[in-house]
Backbone as CSV, one residue per row, in Angstrom:
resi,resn,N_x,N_y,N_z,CA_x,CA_y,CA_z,C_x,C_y,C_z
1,UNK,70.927,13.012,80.836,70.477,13.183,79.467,71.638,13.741,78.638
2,UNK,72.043,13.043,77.498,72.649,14.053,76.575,72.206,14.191,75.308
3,UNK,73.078,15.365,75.223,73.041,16.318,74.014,73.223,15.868,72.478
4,UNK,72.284,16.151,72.045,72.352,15.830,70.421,73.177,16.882,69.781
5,UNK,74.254,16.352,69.248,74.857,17.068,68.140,73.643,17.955,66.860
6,UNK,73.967,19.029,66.568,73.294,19.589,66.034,73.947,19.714,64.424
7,UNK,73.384,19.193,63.451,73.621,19.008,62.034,73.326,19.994,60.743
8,UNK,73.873,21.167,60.996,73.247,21.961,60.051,73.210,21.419,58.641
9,UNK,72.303,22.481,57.825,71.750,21.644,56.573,70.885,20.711,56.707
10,UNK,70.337,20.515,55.106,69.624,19.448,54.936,70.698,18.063,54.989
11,UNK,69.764,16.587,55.776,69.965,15.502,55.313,70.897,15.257,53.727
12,UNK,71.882,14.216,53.859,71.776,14.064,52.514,71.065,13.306,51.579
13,UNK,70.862,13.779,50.778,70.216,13.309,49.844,68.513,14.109,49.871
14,UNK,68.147,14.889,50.784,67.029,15.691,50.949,67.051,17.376,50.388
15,UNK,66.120,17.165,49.590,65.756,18.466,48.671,64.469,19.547,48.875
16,UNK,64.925,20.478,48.962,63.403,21.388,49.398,63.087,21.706,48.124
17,UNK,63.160,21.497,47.016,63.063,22.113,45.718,62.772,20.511,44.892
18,UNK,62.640,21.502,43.839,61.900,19.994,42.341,63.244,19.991,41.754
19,UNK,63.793,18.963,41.337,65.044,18.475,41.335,65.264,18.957,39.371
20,UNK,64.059,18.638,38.601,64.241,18.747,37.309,64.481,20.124,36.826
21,UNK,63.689,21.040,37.288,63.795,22.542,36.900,65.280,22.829,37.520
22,UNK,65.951,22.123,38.594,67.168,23.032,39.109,68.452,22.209,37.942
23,UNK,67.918,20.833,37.281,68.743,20.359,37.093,68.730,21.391,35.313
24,UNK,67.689,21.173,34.820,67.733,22.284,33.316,68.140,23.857,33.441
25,UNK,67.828,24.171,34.712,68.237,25.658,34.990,69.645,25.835,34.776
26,UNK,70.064,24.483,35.600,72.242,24.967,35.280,72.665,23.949,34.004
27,UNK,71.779,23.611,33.510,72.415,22.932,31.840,72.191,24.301,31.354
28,UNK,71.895,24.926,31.015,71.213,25.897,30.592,72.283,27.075,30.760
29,UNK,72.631,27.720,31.920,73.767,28.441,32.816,75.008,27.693,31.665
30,UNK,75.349,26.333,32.315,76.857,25.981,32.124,76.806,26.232,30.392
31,UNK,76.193,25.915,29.706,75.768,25.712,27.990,76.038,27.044,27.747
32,UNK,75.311,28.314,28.451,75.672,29.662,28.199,77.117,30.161,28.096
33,UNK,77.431,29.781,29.238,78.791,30.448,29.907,79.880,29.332,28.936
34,UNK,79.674,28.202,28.723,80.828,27.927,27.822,80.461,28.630,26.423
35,UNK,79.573,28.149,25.974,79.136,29.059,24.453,80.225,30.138,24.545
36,UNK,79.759,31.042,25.668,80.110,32.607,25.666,81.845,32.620,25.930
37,UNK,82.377,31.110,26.603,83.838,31.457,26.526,84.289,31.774,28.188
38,UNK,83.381,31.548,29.017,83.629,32.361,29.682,83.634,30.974,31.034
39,UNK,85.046,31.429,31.779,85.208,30.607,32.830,84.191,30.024,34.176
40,UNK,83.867,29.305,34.905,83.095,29.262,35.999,83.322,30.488,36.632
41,UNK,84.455,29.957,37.046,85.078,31.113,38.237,84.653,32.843,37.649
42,UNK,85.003,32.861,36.515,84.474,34.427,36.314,83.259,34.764,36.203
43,UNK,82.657,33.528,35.896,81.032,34.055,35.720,80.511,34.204,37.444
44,UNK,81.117,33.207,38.173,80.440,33.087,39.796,80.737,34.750,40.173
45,UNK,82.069,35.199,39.392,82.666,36.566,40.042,81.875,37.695,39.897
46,UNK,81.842,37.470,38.397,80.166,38.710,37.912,79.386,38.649,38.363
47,UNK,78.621,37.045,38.803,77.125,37.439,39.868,77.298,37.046,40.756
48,UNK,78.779,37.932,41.511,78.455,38.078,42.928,78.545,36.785,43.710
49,UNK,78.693,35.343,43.317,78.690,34.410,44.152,79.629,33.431,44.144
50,UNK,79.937,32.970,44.962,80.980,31.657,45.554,81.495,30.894,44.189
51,UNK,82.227,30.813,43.249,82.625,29.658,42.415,81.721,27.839,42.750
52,UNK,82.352,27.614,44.157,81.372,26.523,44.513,80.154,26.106,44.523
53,UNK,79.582,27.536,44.787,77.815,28.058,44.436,77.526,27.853,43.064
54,UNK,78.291,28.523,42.526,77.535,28.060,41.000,77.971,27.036,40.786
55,UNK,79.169,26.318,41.154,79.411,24.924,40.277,78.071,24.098,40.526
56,UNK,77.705,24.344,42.091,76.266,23.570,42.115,74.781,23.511,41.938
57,UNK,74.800,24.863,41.219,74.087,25.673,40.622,74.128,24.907,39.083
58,UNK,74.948,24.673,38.668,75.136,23.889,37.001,74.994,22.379,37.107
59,UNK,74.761,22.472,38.169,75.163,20.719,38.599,73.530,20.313,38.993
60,UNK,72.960,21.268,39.434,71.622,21.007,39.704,71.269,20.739,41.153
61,UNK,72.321,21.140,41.702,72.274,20.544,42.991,71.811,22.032,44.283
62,UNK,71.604,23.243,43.658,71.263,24.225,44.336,69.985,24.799,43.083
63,UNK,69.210,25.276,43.585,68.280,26.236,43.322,68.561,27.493,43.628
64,UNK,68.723,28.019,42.565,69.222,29.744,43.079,68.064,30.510,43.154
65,UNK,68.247,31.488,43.869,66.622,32.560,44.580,66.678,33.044,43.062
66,UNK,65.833,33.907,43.411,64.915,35.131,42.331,66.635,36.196,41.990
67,UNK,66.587,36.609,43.004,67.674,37.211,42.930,69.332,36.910,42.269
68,UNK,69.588,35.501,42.567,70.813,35.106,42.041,70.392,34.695,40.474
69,UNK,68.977,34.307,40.384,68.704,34.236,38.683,68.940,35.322,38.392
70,UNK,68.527,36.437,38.454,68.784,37.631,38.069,70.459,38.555,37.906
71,UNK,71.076,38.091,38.825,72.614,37.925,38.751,72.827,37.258,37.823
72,UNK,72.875,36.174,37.532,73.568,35.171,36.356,73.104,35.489,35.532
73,UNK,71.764,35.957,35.103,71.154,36.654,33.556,72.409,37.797,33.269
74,UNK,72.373,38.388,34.406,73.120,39.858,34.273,74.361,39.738,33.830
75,UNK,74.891,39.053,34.928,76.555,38.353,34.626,76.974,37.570,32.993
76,UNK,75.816,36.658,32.030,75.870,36.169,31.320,75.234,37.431,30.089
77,UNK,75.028,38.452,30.518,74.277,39.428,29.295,72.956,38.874,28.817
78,UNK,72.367,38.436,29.333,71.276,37.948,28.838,69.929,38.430,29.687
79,UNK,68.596,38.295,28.909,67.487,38.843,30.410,67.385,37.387,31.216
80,UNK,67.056,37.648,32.087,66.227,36.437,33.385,65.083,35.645,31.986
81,UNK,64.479,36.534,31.452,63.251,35.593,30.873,63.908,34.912,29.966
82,UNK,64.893,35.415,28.783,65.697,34.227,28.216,66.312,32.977,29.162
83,UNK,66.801,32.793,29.980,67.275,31.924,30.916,66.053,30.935,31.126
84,UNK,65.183,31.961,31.501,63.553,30.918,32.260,62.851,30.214,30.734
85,UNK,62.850,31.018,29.694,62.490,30.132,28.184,63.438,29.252,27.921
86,UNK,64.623,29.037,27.678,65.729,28.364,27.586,65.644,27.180,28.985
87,UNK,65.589,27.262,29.979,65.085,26.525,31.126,63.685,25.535,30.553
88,UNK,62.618,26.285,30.650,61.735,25.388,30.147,61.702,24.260,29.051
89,UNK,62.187,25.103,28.072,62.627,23.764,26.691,62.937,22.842,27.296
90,UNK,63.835,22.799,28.579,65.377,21.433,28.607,64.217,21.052,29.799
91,UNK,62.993,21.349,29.791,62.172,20.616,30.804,61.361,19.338,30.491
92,UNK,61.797,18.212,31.016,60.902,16.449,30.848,59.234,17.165,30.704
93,UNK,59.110,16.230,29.644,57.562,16.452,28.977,56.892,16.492,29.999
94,UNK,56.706,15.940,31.275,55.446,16.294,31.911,55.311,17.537,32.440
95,UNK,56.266,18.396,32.794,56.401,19.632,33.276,55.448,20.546,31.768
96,UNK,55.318,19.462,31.139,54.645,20.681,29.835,53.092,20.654,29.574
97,UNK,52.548,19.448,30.619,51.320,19.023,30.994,50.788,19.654,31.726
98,UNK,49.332,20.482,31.387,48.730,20.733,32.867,48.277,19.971,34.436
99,UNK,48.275,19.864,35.217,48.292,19.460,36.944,46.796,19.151,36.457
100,UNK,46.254,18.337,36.622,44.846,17.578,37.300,44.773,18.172,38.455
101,UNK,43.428,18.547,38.960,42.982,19.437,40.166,42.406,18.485,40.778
């Protein structure tokens, strides 16, 4: 019998998250941080995380926890709930629909 190579990470192209909220969350981020002048790299530095992390964080391609929202509010001077109102706006109309039960 052999051994299966073991593949960390997700598949590509496989997402544990809703793709639209992560993708308005970092329009939202990158829109800030240029507004404000302020480099990738220094903003990743203020909240604490990887440059690469946030690039994919703006890119839509990571979902950041509770916690790293709260970093990038911090890092950008702004609260978490401005970020999450500003987030919602840049959200596709059905996200503004209530769910059928």
């Amino acid at each position: 019998m052999q051994k299966r190579a073991i593949q960390r990470g997700r598949p590509t192209g496989a997402t544990t998250f809703e793709v639209a909220p992560a993708l308005a969350f970092g329009a939202v981020v990158r829109a800030l941080r240029t507004e404000d002048g302020i480099a990738q790299e220094m903003l990743a530095h203020l909240a604490g995380i990887e440059r690469s992390h946030m690039g994919k964080i703006e890119r839509g391609e990571h979902m950041p926890t509770l916690v790293l929202v709260l970093r990038i509010a911090r890092a950008l001077g702004r609260s978490a709930g401005e970020l999450m109102l500003e987030t919602e706006a840049r959200l596709p109309k059905e996200w503004h629909r209530p769910q059928e039960r």
